[in-house]
Each structure stands twice: as structure tokens, then as C-alpha cells.
C-alpha positions as CSV (number, residue, x, y, z in Angstrom):
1,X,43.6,24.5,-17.7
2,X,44.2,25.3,-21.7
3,X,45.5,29.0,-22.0
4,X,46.8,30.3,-25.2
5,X,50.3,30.5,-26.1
6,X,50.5,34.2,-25.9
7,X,49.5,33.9,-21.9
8,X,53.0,32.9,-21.2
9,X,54.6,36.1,-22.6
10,X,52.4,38.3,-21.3
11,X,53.6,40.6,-18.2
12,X,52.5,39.3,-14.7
13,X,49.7,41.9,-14.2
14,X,48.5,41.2,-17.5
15,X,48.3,37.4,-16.3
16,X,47.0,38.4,-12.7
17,X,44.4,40.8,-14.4
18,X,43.2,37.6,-16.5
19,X,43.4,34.9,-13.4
20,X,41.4,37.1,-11.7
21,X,38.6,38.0,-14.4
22,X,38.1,34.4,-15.2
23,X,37.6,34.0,-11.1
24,X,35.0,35.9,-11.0
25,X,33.6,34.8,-14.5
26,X,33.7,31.2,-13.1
27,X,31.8,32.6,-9.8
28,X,29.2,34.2,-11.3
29,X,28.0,31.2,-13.1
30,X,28.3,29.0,-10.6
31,X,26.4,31.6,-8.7
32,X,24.0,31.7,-11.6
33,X,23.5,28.0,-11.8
34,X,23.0,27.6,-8.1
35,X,20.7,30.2,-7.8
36,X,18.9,28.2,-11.0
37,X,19.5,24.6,-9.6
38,X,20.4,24.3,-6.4
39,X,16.9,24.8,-4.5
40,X,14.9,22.6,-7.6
41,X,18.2,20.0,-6.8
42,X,18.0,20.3,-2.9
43,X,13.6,20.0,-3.0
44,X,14.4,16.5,-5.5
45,X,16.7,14.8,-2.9
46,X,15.0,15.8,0.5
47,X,11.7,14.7,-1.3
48,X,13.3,11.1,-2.5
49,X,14.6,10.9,0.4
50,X,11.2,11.2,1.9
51,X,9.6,8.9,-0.2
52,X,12.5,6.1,0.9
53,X,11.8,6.8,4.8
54,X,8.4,6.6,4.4
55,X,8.4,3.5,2.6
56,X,11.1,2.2,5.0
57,X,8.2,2.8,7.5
58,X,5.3,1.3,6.2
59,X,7.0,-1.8,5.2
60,X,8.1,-1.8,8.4
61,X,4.6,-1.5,10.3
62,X,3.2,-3.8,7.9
63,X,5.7,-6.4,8.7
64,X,5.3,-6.1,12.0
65,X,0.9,-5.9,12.2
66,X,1.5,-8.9,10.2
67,X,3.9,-10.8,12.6
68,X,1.8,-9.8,15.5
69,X,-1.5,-11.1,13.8
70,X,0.2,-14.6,13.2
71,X,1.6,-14.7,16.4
72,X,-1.6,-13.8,17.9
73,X,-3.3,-16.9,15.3
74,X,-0.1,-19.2,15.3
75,X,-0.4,-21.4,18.3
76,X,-4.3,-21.6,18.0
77,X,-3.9,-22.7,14.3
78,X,-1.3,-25.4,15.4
79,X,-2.9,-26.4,18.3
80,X,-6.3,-27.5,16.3
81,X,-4.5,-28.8,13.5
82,X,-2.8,-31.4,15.7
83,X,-6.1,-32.3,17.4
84,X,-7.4,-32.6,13.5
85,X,-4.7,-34.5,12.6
86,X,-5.0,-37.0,15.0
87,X,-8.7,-37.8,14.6
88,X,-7.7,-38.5,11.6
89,X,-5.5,-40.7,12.2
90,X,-7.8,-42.8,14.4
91,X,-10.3,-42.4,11.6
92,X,-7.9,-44.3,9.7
93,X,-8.0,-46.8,12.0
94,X,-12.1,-47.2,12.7
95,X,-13.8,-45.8,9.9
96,X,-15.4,-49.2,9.0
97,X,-16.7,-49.3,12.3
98,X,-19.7,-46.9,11.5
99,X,-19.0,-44.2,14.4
100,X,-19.8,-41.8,12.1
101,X,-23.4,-43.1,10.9
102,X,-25.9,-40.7,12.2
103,X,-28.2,-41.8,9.5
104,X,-29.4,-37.9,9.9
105,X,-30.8,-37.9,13.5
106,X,-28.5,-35.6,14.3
107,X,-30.3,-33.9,17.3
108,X,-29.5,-37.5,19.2
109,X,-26.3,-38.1,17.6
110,X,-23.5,-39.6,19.8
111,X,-20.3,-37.8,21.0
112,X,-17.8,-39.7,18.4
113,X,-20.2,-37.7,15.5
114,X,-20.3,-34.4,17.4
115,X,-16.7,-34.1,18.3
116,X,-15.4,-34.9,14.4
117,X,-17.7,-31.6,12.9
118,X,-16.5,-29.7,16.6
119,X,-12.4,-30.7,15.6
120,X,-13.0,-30.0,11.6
121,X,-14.9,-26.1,12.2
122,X,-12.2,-25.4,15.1
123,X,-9.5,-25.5,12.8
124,X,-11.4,-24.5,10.1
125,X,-12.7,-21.4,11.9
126,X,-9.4,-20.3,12.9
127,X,-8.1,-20.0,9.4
128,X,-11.5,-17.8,9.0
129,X,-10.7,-15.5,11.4
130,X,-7.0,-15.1,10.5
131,X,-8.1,-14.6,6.9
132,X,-11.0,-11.5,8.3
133,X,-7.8,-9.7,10.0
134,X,-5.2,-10.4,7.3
135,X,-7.4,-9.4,4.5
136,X,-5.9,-5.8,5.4
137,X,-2.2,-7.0,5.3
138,X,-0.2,-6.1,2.7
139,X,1.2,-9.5,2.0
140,X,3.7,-8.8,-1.1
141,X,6.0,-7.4,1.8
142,X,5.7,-9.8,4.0
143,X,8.8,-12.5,5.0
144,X,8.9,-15.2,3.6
145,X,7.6,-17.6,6.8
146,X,4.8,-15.1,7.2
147,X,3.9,-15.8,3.3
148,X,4.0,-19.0,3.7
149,X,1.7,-19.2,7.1
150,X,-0.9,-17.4,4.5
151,X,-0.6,-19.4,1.4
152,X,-1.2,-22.4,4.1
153,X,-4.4,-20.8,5.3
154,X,-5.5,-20.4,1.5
155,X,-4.7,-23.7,0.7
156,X,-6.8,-25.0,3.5
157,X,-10.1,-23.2,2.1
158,X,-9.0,-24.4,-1.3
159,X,-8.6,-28.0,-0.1
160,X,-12.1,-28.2,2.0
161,X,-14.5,-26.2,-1.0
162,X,-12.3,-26.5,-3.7
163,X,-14.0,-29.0,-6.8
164,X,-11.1,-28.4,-9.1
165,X,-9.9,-31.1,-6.6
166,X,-11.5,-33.2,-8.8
167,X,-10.9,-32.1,-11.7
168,X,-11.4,-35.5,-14.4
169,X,-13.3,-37.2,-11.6
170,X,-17.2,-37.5,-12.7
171,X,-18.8,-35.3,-10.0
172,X,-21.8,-33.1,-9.7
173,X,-19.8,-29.3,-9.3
174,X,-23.1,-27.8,-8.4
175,X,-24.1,-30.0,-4.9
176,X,-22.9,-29.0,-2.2
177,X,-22.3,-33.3,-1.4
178,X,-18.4,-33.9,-1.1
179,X,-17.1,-30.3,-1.0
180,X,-18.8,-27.2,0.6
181,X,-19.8,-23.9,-1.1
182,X,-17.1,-21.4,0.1
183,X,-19.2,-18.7,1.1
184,X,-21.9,-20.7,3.3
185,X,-18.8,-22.7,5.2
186,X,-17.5,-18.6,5.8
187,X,-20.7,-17.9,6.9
188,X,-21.3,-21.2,9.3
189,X,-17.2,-20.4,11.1
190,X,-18.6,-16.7,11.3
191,X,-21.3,-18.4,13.4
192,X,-19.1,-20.5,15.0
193,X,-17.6,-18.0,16.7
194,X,-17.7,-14.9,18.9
195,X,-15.9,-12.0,19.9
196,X,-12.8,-14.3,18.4
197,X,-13.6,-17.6,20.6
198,X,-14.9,-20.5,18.9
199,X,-17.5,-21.8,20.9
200,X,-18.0,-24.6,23.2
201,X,-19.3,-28.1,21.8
202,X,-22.7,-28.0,23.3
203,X,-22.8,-24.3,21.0
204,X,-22.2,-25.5,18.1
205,X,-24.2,-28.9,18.4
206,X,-26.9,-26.6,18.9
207,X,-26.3,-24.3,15.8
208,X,-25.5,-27.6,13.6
209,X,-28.9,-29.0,13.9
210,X,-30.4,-25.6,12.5
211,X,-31.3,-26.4,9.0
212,X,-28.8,-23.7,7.9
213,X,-25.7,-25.3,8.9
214,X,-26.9,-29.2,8.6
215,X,-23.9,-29.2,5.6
216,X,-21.3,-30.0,8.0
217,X,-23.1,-33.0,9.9
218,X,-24.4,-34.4,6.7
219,X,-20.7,-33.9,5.2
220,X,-19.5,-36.5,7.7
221,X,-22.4,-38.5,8.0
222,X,-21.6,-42.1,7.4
223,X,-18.6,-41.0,6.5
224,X,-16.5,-45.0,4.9
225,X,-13.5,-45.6,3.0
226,X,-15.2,-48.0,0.8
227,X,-18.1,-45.4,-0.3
228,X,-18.7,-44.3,-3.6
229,X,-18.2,-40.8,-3.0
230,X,-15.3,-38.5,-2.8
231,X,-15.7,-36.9,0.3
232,X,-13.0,-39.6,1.9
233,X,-10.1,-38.3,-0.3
234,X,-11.0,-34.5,0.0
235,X,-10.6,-35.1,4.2
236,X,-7.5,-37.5,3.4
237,X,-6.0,-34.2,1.0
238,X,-6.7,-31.7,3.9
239,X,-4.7,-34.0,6.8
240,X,-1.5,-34.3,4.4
241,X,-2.3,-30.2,4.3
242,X,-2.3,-30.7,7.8
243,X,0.6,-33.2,8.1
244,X,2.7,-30.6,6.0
245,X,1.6,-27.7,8.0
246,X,2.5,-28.9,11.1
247,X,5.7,-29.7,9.8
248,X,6.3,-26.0,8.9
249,X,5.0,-23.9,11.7
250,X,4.3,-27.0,14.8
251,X,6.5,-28.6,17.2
252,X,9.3,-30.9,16.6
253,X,6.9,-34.2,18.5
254,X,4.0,-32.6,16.0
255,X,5.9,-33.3,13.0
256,X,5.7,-35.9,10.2
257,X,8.0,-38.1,8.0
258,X,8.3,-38.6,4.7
259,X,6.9,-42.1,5.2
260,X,3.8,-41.0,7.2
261,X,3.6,-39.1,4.1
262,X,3.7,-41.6,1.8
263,X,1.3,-43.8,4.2
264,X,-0.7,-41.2,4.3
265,X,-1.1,-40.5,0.6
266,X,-1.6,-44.3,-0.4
267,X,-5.1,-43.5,1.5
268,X,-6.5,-41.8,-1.1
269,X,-8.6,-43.7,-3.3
270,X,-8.3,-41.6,-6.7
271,X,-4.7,-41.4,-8.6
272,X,-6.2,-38.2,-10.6
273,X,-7.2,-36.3,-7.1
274,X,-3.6,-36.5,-6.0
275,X,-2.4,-35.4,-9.1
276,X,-4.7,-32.3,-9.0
277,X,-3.3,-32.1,-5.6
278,X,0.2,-31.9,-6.4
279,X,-0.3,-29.4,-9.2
280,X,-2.4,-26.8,-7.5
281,X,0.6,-26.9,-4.6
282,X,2.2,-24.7,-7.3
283,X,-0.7,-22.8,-7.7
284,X,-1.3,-22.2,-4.3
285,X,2.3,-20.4,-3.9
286,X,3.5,-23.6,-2.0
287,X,5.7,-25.7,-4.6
288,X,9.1,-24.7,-2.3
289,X,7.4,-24.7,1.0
290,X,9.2,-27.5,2.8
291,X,6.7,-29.3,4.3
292,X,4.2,-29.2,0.7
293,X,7.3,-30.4,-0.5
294,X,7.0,-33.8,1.4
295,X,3.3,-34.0,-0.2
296,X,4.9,-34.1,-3.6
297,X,7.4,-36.5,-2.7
298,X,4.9,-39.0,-1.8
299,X,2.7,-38.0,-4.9
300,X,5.4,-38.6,-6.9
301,X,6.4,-41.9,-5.3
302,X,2.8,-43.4,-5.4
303,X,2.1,-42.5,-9.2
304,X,5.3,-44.0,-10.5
305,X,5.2,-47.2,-8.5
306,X,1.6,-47.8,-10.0
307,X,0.2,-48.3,-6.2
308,X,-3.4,-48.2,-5.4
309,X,-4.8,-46.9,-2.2
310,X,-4.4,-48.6,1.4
């Protein structure tokens, strides 16, 4: 404390007198300034402090309705993916065969026909009805697994309506022939299933042959390699989806290598659709996702060693 020079020669009750005035002089304005801050200071921090615990607790509920619906989708998702994946692997194997030529009788059409549309809307009708519940999710808050179990489900819908798939490749954007309109595949899963449970195969044989959901048999009718069509690469660019899914959120005996990968990607006819592929990855959120990763591994291989497709 500064106090003038004359303080030290003053008498001690002079000095006590002035102690004691600038006392009370310091307590009234701290009296004065609490009386003008204190409550307006106190209402500031309780109500930040509000505004945290409440934030604290949504982020927390929406973390966890989140985790429960992919836990409650999860092992559905992974289950029908693996079942997809492997029909098309023996696709691979007997496409020139001509199991899938129904050559449009599809009211008579045999079991190797009925099963492939039956496998593709399982899987594809699961991702549907994730994508109903999550729609409600707040998904900027989410972990960073959970993201990427959603970006997965977008990609899916991206890869099976998507035309920028083929994007430089001369193709009619306005047929529904080697993609499907968005909002009529939504509308034929919505069918597909009820109270949550896809139905059985007779079911949906049954509500494929209506003339309203005929897209999806005609999709895979006569279904070749060697076609000129691009309908074969679009189902080749949702297994490696598949492929890298699995990787992420399957089992360890569900999981891929990079050379399935690359064996995998040398199946695709067009250079141009894989590299459409393999930019949209980024656009899709999924760039760093570990298995999309192996996607643009094998891209990347293919395109600089020139190859063409197996």
C-alpha cells in the first residue's frame, strides 16, 4: 500500500483513525459492488453452467439412442451383407451360365432368380430401415465408428441409385435400366417389410411380380459380364462396398484382403466407373475409413498398371 510521507510522522491515533477509515471506505465499496455485481455475476455462472450440463446431457442421450439403434441394426446389416457378398462371389463364378435369364416370366421364374432380388432387398432394406430411425439422430455428435456405420449406409444407397456412378460413361440418366430411381427402391424396401421384419421369400416373390416393383426382377434379369450394359459394374461397386464393410463392422472369418480387393476390382469392366468410385469415397465421408481405404488401394493399383477387367 502507497501512503504519503507525512503518514509516518503522524501520531498513532492519527494513523489508527486513518487505517480504520480507509477500512470501512474499502467495505463499503466492496459492499456496493457486490450488491451491484454479485447476483448479475452468480445468475451468469449458474446459467453457463446450466447450459454445459445440459449439453453434457444431450450429447450424451444422443450418443447413446444412437449406439443402441446400431446395435439394434448391426448384426442384421452384417449378417445380409455376408449372404450378399457371397452370391456374389458365386456370380463371379456362373454368370455366363444364364441362371439369371428369366427372359421376363417372372411369375414362373426359378429359385437361383428369386433368391438373388430376395439377398439384394434384404440387405438393401435393412439400410432403409436404419436410415427411417436414424433420420432423428443427431449424427455431428456421434463417435467416430458410429459415423462411419452411417456414411456406410449412405454410401450403399449412393452406390445402388446413384448415376453419377457413371459419370463420362454414355448412359441414359433418366431410365430407370442400370440404376434405380431412389425414391421408388425406398418405396419397394418399405414394402418389403413389416413391423421391422423383412419378409419371407414367398412375400416378396409375390409383391415383385406386381407391376409396381417389376424394377428389381428386370434389374437382374439376364444379368452377363459380357453385356453391353452397366448394370454388371454398379453390382460389382456395391460388393467391394460390401467387401469394405464387412471389413469394418463384420467378423474376423467375414473379412477381406487387399488382394480379394484388387481381384475384385479387376471385375469391373469400366476404368472411368472406378474412378468415379474412388472419388465419391471422399465425398461420401469415407476417404479414411479403413476398409474404403482398401477400395482405393486396388483402384489405384488397377489404373496405374493399365489392367483391363477379369
Amino acid at each position: 500500500m502507497l501512503l504519503p510521507q507525512w503518514f509516518d510522522t503522524a501520531d498513532v491515533p492519527v494513523k489508527v483513525a486513518l487505517i480504520a477509515a480507509f477500512v470501512a471506505l474499502a467495505t463499503s465499496a466492496l459492499t456496493i459492488a457486490h450488491s451491484l455485481f454479485g447476483a448479475p455475476l452468480k445468475y451468469w455462472l449458474e446459467k453457463k453452467a446450466l447450459r454445459n450440463k445440459l449439453a453434457t446431457e444431450y450429447e450424451y442421450d444422443q450418443r447413446k439412442s444412437l449406439r443402441t439403434l446400431i446395435a439394434k441394426y448391426q448384426g442384421r446389416m452384417v449378417e445380409t451383407a455376408e449372404v450378399l457378398n457371397h452370391r456374389m462371389w458365386n456370380l463371379y463364378q456362373n454368370e455366363s451360365k444364364g441362371w439369371l435369364d428369366a427372359s421376363g416370366r417372372y411369375a414362373d421364374a426359378h429359385y437361383y432368380f428369386r433368391s438373388w432380388a430376395y439377398r439384394f432387398l434384404n440387405f438393401i432394406a435393412m439400410t432403409r430401415l436404419f436410415e427411417k430411425e436414424a433420420i432423428f439422430i443427431d449424427s455431428k455428435i456421434a463417435e467416430k465408428s458410429d459415423l462411419d456405420f452411417i456414411k456406410y449406409v449412405k454410401a450403399f444407397g449412393w452406390a445402388t441409385c446413384d448415376v453419377a456412378l457413371f459419370s463420362g460413361v454414355q448412359y441414359d440418366d433418366f431410365r430407370q435400366k442400370d440404376h434405380f430411381f431412389r425414391d421408388s427402391l425406398r418405396h419397394i424396401c418399405d414394402a418389403c417389410c413389416k413391423e421391422g421384419n423383412f419378409l419371407d421369400q414367398e412375400e416378396i416373390h409375390r409383391l415383385l411380380n406386381n407391376s409396381d416393383y417389376q424394377s428389381v426382377y428386370r434389374f437382374f434379369d439376364g444379368l452377363k459380364k459380357d453385356e453391353n450394359r452397366l448394370r454388371w459394374d454398379r453390382l460389382v461397386v456395391v460388393d467391394l462396398l460390401l467387401m469394405a464393410f464387412l471389413n469394418s463392422f463384420g467378423y474376423d472369418m467375414q473379412r477381406s484382403s487387399l488382394e480379394d480387393f484388387n481381384t475384385t476390382v479387376g471385375r469391373v469392366k469400366h476404368a472411368q466407373i472406378l474412378r468415379n468410385l474412388s472419388s465419391w469415397l471422399s465425398k461420401l465421408g469415407l476417404e479414411k475409413e479403413a476398409g474404403a481405404h482398401s477400395i482405393r488401394l486396388a483402384i489405384e493399383s488397377r489404373l496405374a498398371k493399365g489392367e483391363k477387367a477379369a
